[in-house]
TITI-423167 format. One record per residue (C-alpha): z, y, x; residue number from 1. Coordinates in pm, 1 decimal. Each point is the difference from the previous one (the first is absolute). Last residue first. Example, Ala and Ser with C-alpha at 12.3 -4.5 7.8 and 13.67 -1.06 7.14 Angstrom:
<nodes>
+----------+----------+----------+------+
|       pz |       py |       px | lomi |
+----------+----------+----------+------+
|    714.0 |   -106.0 |   1367.0 |    2 |
|     66.0 |   -344.0 |   -137.0 |    1 |
+----------+----------+----------+------+
</nodes>
This chain:
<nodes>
+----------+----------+----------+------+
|       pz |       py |       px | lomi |
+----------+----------+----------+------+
|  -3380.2 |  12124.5 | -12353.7 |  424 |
|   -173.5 |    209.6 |   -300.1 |  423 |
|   -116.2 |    389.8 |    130.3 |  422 |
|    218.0 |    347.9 |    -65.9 |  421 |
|   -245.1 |    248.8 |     51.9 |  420 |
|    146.4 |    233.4 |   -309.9 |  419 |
|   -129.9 |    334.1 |      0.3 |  418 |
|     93.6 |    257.5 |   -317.5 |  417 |
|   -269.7 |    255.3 |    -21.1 |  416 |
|    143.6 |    287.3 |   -189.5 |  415 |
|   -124.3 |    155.8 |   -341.5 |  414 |
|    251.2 |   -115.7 |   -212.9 |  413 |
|    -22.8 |   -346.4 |    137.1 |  412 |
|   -316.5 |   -146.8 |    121.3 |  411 |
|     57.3 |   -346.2 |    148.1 |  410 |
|   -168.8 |    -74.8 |    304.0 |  409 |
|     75.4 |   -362.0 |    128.8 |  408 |
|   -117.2 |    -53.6 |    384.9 |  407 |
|   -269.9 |   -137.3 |    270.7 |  406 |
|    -27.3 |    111.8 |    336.4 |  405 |
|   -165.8 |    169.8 |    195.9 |  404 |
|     48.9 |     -6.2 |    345.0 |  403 |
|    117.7 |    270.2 |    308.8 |  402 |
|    395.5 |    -23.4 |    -22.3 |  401 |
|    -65.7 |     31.4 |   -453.3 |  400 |
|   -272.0 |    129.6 |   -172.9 |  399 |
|     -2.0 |    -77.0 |   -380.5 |  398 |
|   -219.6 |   -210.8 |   -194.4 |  397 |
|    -22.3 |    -40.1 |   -377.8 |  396 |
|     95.4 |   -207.7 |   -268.7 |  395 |
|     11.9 |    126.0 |   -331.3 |  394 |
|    340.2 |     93.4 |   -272.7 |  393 |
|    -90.1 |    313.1 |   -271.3 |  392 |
|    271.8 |    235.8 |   -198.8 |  391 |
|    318.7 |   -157.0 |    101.5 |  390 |
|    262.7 |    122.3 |   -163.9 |  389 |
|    456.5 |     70.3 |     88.4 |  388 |
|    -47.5 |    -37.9 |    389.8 |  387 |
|    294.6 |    -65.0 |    175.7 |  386 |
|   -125.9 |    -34.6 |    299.5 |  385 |
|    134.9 |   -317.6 |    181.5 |  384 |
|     80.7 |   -214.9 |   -327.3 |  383 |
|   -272.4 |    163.4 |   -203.9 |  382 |
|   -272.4 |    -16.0 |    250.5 |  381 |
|    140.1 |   -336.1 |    129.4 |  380 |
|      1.1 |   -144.4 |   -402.8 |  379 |
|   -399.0 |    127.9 |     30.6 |  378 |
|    -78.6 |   -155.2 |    292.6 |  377 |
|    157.1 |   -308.8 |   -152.0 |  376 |
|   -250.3 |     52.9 |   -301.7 |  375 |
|   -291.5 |     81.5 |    232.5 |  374 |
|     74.5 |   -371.8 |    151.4 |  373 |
|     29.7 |     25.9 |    416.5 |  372 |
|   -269.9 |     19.0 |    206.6 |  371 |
|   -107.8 |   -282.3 |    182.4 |  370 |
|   -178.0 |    126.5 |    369.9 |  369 |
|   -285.7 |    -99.1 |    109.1 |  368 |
|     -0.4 |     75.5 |    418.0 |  367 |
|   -281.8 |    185.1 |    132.9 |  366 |
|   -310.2 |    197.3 |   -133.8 |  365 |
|   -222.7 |    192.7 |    244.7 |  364 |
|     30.9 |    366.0 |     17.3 |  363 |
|     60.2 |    192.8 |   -284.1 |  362 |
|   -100.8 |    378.8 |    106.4 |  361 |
|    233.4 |    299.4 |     41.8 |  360 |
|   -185.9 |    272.4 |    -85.2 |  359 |
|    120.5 |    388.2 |    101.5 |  358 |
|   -274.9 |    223.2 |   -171.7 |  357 |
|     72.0 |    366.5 |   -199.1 |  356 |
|   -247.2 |    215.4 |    -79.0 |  355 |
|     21.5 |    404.1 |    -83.5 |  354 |
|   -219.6 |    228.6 |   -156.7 |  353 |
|   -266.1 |   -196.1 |   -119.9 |  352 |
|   -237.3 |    222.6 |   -197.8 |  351 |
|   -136.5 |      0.3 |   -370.2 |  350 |
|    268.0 |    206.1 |   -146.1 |  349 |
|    293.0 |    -95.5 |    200.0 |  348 |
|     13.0 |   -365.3 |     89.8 |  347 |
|    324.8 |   -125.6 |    196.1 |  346 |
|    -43.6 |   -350.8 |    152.1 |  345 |
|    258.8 |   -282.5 |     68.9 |  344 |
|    -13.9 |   -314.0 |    193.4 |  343 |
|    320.2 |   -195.9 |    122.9 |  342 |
|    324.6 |    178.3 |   -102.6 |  341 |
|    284.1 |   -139.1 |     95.4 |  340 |
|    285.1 |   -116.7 |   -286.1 |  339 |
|   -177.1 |   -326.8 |    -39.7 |  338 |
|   -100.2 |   -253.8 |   -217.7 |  337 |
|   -298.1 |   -200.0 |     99.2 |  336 |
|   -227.8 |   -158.8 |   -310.8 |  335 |
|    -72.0 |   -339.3 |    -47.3 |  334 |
|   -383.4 |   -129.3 |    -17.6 |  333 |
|     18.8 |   -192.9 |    355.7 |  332 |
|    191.2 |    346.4 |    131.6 |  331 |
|    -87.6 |    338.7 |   -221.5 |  330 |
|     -7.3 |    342.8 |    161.8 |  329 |
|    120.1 |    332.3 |   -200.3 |  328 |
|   -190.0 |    296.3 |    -33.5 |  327 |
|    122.1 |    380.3 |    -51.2 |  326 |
|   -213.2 |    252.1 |   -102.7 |  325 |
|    115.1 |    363.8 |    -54.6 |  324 |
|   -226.5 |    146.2 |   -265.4 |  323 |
|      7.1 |    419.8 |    -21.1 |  322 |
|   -135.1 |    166.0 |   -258.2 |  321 |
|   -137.9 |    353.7 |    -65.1 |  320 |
|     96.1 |    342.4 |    154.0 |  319 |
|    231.4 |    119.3 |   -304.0 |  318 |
|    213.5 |   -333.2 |     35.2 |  317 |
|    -60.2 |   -386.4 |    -65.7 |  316 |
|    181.5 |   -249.6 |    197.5 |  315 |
|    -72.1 |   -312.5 |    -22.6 |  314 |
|    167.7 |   -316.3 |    152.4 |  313 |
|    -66.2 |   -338.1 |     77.8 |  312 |
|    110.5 |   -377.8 |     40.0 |  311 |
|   -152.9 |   -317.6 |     84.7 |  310 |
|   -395.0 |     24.6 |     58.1 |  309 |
|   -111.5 |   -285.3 |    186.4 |  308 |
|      9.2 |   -163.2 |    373.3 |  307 |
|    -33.0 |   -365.6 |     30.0 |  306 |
|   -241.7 |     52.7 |    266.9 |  305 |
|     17.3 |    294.8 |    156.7 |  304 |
|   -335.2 |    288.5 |   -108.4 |  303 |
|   -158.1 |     97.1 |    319.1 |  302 |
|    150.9 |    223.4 |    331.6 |  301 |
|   -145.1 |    308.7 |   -113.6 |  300 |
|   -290.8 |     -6.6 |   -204.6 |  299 |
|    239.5 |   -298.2 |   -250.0 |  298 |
|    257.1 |    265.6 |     -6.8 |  297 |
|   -212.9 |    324.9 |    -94.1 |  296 |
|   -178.4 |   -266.5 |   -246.7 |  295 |
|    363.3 |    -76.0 |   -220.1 |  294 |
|     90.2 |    403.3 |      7.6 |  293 |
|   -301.4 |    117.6 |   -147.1 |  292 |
|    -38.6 |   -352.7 |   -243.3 |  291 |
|    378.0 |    115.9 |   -132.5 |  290 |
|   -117.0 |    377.1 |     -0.7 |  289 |
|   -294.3 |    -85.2 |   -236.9 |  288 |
|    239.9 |   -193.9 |   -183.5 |  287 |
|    229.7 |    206.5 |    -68.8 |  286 |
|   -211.3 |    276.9 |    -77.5 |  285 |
|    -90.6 |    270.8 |    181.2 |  284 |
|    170.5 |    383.5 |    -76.8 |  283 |
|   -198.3 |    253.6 |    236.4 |  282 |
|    148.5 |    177.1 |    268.9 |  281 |
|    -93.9 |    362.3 |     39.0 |  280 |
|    -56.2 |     32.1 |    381.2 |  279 |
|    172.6 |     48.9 |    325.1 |  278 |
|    -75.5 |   -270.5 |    256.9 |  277 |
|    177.2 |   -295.4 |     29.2 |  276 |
|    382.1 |    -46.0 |    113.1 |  275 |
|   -170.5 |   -348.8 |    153.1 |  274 |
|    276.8 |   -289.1 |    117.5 |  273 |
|    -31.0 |   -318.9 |    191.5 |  272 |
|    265.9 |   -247.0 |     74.0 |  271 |
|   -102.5 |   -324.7 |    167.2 |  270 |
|    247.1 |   -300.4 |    128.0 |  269 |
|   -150.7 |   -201.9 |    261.3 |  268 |
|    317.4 |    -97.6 |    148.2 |  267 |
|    -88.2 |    285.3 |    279.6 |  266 |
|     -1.1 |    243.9 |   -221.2 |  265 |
|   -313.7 |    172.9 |   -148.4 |  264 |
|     37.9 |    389.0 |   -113.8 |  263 |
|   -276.1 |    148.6 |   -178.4 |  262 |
|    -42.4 |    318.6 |    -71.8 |  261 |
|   -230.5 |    285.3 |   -202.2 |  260 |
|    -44.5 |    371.7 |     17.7 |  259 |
|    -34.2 |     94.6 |    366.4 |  258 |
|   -167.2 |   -277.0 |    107.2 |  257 |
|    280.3 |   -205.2 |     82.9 |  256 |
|     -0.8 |   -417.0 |    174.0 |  255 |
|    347.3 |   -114.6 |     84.5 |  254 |
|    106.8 |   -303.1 |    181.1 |  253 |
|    343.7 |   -211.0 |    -19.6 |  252 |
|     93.9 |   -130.4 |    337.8 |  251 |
|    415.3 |    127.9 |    -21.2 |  250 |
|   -129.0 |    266.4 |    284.2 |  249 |
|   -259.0 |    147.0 |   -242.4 |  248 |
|   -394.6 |     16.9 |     83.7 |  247 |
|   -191.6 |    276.4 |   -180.4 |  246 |
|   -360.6 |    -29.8 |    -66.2 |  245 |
|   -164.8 |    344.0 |   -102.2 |  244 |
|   -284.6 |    -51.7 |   -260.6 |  243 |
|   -298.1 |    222.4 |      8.8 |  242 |
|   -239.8 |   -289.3 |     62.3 |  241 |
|    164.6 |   -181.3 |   -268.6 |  240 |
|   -223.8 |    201.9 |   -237.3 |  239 |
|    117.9 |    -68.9 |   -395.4 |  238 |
|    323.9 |   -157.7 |    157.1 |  237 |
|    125.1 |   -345.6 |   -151.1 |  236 |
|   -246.3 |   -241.7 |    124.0 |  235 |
|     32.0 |    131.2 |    341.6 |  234 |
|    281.0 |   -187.6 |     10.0 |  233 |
|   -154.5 |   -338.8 |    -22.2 |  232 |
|   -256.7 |     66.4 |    279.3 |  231 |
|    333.2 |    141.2 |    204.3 |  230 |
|    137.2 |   -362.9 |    -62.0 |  229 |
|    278.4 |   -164.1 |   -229.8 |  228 |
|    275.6 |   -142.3 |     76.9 |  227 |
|     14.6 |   -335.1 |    -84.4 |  226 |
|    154.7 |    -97.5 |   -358.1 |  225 |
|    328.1 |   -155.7 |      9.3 |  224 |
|    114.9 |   -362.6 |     10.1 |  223 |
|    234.4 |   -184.9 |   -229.8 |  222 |
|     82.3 |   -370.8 |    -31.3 |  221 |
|     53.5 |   -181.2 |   -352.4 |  220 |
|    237.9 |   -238.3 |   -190.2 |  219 |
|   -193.2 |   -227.3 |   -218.5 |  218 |
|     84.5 |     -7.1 |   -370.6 |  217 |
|    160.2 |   -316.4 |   -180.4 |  216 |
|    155.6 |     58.7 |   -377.8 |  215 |
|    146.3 |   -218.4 |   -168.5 |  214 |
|   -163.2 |    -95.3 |   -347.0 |  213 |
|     61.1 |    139.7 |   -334.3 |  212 |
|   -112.6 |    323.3 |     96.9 |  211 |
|    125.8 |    293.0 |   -161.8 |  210 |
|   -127.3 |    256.0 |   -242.7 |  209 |
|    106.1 |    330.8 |   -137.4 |  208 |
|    -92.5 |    116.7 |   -326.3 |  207 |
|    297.2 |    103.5 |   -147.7 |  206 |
|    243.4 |    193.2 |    184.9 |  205 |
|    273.1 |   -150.2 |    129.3 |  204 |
|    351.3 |    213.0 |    -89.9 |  203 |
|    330.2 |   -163.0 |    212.5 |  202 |
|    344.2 |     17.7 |   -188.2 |  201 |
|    -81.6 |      9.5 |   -324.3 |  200 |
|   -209.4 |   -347.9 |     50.7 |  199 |
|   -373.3 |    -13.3 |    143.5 |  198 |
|   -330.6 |    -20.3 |   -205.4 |  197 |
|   -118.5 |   -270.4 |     97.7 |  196 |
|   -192.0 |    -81.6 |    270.0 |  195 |
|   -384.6 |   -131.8 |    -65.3 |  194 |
|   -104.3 |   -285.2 |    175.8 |  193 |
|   -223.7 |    -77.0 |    281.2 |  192 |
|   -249.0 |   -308.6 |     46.0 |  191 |
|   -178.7 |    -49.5 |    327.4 |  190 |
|   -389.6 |   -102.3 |    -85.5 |  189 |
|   -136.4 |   -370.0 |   -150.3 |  188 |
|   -358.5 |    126.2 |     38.7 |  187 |
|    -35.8 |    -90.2 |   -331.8 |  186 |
|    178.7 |    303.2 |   -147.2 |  185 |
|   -199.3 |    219.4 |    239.7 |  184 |
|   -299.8 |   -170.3 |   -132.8 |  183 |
|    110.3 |     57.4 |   -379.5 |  182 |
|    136.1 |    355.8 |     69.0 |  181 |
|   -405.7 |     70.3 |    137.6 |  180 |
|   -125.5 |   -186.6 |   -297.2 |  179 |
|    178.9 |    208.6 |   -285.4 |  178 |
|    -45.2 |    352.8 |    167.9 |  177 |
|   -350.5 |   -117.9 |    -29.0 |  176 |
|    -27.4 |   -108.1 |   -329.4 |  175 |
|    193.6 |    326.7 |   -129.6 |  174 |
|   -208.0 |    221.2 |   -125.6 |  173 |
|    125.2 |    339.2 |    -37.8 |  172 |
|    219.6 |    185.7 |   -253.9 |  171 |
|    -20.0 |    371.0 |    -71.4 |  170 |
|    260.2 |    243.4 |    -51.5 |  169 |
|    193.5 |    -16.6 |    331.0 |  168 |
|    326.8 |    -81.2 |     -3.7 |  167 |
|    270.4 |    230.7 |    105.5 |  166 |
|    317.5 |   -114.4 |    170.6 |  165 |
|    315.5 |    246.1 |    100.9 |  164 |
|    210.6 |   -110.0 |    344.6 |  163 |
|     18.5 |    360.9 |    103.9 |  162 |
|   -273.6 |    -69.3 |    290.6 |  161 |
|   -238.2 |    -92.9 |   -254.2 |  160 |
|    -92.6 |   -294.4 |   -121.5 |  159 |
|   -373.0 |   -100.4 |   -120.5 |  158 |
|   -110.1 |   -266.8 |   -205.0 |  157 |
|   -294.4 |   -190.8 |    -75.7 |  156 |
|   -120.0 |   -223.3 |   -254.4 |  155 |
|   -213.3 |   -315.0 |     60.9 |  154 |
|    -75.6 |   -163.6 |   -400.1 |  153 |
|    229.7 |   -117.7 |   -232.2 |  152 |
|    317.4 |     51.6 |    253.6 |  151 |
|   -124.5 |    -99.7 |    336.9 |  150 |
|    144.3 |    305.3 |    205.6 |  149 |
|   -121.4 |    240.3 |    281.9 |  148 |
|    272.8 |    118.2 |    181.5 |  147 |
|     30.0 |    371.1 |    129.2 |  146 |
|    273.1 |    159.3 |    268.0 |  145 |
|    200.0 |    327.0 |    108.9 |  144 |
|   -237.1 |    229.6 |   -122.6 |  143 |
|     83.1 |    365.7 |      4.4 |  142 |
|   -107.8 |    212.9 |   -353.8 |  141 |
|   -143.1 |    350.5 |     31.0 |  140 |
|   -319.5 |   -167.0 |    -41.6 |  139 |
|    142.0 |    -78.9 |   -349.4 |  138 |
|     60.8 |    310.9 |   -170.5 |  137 |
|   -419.7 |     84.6 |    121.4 |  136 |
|   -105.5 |   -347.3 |   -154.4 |  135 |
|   -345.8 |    139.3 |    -40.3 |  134 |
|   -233.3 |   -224.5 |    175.6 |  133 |
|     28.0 |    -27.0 |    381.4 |  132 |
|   -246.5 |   -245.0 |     24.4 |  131 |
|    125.2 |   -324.1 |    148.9 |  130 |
|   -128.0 |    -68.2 |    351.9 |  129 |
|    253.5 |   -257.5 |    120.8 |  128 |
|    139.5 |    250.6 |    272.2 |  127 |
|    -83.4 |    325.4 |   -251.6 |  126 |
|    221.0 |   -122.9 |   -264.7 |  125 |
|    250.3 |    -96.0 |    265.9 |  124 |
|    -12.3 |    331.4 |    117.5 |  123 |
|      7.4 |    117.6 |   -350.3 |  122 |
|    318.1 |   -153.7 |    -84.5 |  121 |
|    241.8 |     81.6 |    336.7 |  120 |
|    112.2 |   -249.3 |    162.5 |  119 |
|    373.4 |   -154.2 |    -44.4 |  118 |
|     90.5 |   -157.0 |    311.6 |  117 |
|    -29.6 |   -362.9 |    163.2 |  116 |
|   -262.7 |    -71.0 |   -294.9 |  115 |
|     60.8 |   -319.3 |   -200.5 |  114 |
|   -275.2 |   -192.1 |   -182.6 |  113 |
|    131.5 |   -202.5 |   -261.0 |  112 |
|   -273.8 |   -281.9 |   -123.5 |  111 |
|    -12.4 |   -208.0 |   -338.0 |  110 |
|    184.8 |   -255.5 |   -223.9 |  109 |
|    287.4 |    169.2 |   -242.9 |  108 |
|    300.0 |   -109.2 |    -16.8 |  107 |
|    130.8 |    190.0 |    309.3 |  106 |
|   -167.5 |    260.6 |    -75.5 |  105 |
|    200.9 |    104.2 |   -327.9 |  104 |
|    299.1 |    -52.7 |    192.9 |  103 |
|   -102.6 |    322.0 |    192.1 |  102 |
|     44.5 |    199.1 |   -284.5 |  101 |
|   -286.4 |    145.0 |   -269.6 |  100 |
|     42.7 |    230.6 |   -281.4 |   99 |
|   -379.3 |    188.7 |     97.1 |   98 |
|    -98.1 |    358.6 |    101.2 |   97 |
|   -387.8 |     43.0 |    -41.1 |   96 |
|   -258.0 |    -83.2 |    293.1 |   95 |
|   -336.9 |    145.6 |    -95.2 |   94 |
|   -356.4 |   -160.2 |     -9.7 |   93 |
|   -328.6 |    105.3 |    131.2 |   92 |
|     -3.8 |   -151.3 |    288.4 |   91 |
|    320.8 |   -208.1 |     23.2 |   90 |
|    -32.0 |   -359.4 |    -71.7 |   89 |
|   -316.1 |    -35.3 |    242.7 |   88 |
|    223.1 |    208.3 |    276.0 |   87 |
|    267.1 |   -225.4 |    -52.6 |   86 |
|   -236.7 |   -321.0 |     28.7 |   85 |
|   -119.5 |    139.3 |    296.6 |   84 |
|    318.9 |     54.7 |    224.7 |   83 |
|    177.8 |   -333.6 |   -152.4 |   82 |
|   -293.5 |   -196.3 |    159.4 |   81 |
|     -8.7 |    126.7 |    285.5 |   80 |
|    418.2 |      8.2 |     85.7 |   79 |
|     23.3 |   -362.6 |   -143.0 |   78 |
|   -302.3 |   -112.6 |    223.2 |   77 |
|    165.5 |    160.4 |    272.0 |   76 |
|    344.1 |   -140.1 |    -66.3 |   75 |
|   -113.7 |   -364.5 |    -48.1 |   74 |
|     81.7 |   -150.5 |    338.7 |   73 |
|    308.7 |    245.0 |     86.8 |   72 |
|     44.2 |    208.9 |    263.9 |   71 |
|     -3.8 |    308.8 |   -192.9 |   70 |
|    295.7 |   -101.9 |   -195.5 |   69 |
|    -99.8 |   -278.5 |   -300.7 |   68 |
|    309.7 |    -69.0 |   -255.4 |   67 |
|     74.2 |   -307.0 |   -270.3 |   66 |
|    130.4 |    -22.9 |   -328.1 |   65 |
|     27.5 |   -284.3 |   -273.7 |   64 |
|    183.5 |    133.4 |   -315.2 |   63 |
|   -284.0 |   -209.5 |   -201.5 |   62 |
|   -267.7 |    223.5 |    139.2 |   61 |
|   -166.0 |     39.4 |    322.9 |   60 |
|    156.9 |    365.2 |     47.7 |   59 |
|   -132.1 |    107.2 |    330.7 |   58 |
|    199.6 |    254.1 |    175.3 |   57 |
|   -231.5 |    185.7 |    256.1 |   56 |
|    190.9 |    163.5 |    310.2 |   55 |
|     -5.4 |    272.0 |    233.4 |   54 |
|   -324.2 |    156.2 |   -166.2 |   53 |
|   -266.2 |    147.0 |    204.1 |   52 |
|    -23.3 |    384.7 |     58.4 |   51 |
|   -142.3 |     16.7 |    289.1 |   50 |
|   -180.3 |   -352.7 |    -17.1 |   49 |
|   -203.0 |    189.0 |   -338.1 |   48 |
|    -78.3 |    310.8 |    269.8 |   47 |
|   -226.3 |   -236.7 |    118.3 |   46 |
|     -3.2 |    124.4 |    385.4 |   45 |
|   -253.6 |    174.9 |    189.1 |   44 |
|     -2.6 |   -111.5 |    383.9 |   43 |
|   -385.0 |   -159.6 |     -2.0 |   42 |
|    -59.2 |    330.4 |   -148.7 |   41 |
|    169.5 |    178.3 |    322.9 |   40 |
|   -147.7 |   -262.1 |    173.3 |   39 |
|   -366.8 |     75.1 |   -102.7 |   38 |
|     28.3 |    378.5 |      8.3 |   37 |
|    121.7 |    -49.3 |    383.9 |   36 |
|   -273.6 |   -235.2 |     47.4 |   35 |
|   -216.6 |    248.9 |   -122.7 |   34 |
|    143.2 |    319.1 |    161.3 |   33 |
|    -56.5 |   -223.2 |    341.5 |   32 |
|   -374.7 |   -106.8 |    -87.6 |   31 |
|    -92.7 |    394.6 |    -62.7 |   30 |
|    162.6 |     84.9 |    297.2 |   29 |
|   -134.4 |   -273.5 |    273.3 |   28 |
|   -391.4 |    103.1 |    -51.2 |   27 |
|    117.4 |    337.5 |    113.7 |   26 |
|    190.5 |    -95.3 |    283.5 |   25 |
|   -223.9 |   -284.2 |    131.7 |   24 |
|   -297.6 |    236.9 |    -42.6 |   23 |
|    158.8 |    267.8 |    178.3 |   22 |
|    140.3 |   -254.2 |    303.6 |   21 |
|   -357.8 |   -159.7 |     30.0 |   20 |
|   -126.7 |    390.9 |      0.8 |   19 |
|    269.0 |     91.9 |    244.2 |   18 |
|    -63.7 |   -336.0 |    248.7 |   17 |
|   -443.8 |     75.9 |     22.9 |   16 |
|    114.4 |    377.7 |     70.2 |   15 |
|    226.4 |   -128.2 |    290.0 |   14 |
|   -272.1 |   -281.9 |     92.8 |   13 |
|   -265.8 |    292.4 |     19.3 |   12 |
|    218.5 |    210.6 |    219.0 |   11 |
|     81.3 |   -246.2 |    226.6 |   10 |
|   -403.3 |   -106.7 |     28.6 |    9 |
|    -60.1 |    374.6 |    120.3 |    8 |
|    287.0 |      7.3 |    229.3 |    7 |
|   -162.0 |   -301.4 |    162.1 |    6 |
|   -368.4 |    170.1 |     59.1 |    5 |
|    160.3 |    301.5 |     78.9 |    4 |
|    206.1 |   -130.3 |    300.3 |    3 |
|   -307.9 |   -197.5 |     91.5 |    2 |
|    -77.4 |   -367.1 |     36.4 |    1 |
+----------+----------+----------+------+
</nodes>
């Protein structure tokens, strides 16, 4: 066998391996920017879950009462069906100002279905695909609430963030309405009651509702999200080849390109921020900005469960609007209360231009723990406190030496008061 006889047969196996690698490369692309299309669609979220409501008061008539949280049996056939029987009622009809209290409810059989903040009219015109009509005065409107009432038909009515009602001017049918309170009412659910009013000395709003029941929630562990990968991070940069990866001494990482960041401690914890490039901004609405800021998070690191929308802010100025995003977690349906922030996004025009991601995840549930009454966590409030209302009362969780665990929130003059006092 000759030297050129054997150089010959390397050179055909090295041309045979570049066209195998050339085919593999180019058949891999196409395949790749599918299955990351497919994921990223696989990742979209229903921007309905986003903005989900923190409770639903049922009214099943005869001053009987009870509640579904997000963990309850009937609270997604409650949520669906309240979503499209609103939007039936409200195409092509206008809500008008109405002399109603929250007393009148109480009487009346039917659904409440309570947002964890005020949202603005037409995005939830545009969430349960309601034309936008003409109701320009009241789009400016924020909407705390709407119930949909048996009264001679299904009404419905909205509440905004004032405490004002408005009905709108057409009536629905209400055979359904009337067969989904009659199976909840036959389900033999908790009861809760209506607090009254208050004395001089303490104000209680009206509409606020207590179980009759005690109340048993399981405490919970907490673990934190793993750190994510370089194939994570390159998520965030437009070409991560360019990206300079900077180790700290305290183990956090950075990855720059110049115009954007991101910073990932060692906990997990992510903080990314984008200046953007210089342009005219252009004014989105909320929520078009709200569904910007909701798939940026579920791209990079996926949508938390439990997590929804619970407060915001907008800023408008002479270069557009600016939506900061902040989203709460909920545990078994409850929601966590907590000065630390745990997912927030800034959306400027139509880019993100700063995220915000430190989850601390229920782990698996331990003891059950008896909460006190809501009325004794109440007397504590005003005992310990000295709190002179009480605008709302819910349970909630709290972390507290690495757990979560369950406690009284009552809402007084715009503070959090937490009681975690539990029965012996």
């Amino acid at each position: 066998m000759t030297r050129d006889y054997v150089l010959g047969w390397i050179l055909i196996l090295m041309v045979g391996i570049s066209l195998f690698l050339s085919f593999a490369i180019w058949s891999r692309i196409p395949g790749e920017q599918s299955a990351e299309k497919k994921v990223q669609e696989e990742k979209r979220v229903d921007m309905a879950t986003v903005a989900s409501p923190g409770k639903i008061l049922v009214h099943l008539g005869n001053a009987s009462h009870t509640l579904f949280t997000p963990s309850s049996s009937f609270y997604d056939k409650a949520w669906n069906y309240s979503k499209k029987a609103i939007s039936a009622i409200w195409v092509g009809a206008k809500a008008m100002p109405v002399d109603v209290g929250a007393d009148f409810f109480e009487q009346k059989a039917g659904l409440e279905i309570v947002f964890p903040n005020p949202l603005p009219v037409p995005f939830v015109k545009r969430l349960f695909n309601i034309e936008a009509g003409d109701e320009v005065n009241f789009n400016n409107i924020m909407l705390s609430s709407y119930s949909l009432v048996e009264d001679g038909g299904m009404w419905a009515y909205l509440k905004d963030s004032d405490g004002r009602y408005y009905r709108i001017n057409k009536s629905g049918d209400s055979v359904e309405l009337s067969a989904l309170l009659k199976e909840v009412s036959e389900s033999n659910p908790p009861l809760f009651a209506a607090i009254p009013p208050g004395s001089v000395n303490l104000k209680i709003s009206r509409g606020i509702y207590v179980p009759l029941l005690p109340h048993d929630l399981p405490q919970y562990g907490v673990k934190h999200e793993k750190v994510i990968n370089d194939r994570l991070a390159a998520r965030f940069f437009a070409d991560f080849s360019v990206a300079r990866k900077i180790e700290e001494r305290d183990g956090a990482v950075i990855y720059t390109d110049g115009q954007r960041a991101l910073r990932i401690y060692h906990d997990g914890t992510l903080e990314y921020s984008f200046p953007g490039v210089k342009e005219q901004k252009k004014n989105v609405s909320f929520y078009d900005a709200l569904k910007t800021a909701v798939d940026f998070i579920s791209i990079h690191g996926g949508w938390p469960q439990g997590a929804f929308l619970s407060s915001y802010d907008i800023s408008s100025g002479l270069n557009g609007t600016s939506y900061n995003f902040k989203f709460g977690i909920r545990i078994n349906g409850y929601p966590v209360v907590s000065e630390k922030e745990y997912l927030s996004v800034t959306v400027d025009g139509s880019q993100v231009k700063s995220f915000y991601r430190n989850m601390a995840i229920a782990d698996k549930p331990g003891q059950i723990r008896e909460m006190i009454s809501p009325i004794k966590a109440m007397d504590i409030a005003v005992s310990t406190k000295n709190i002179k209302s009480v605008e709302d009362i819910y349970p909630a969780y709290v972390m507290d030496s690495g757990e979560y665990i369950p406690t009284w929130v009552i809402k007084s003059q715009g503070h959090d008061i937490l009681i975690r006092n539990f029965s012996e």
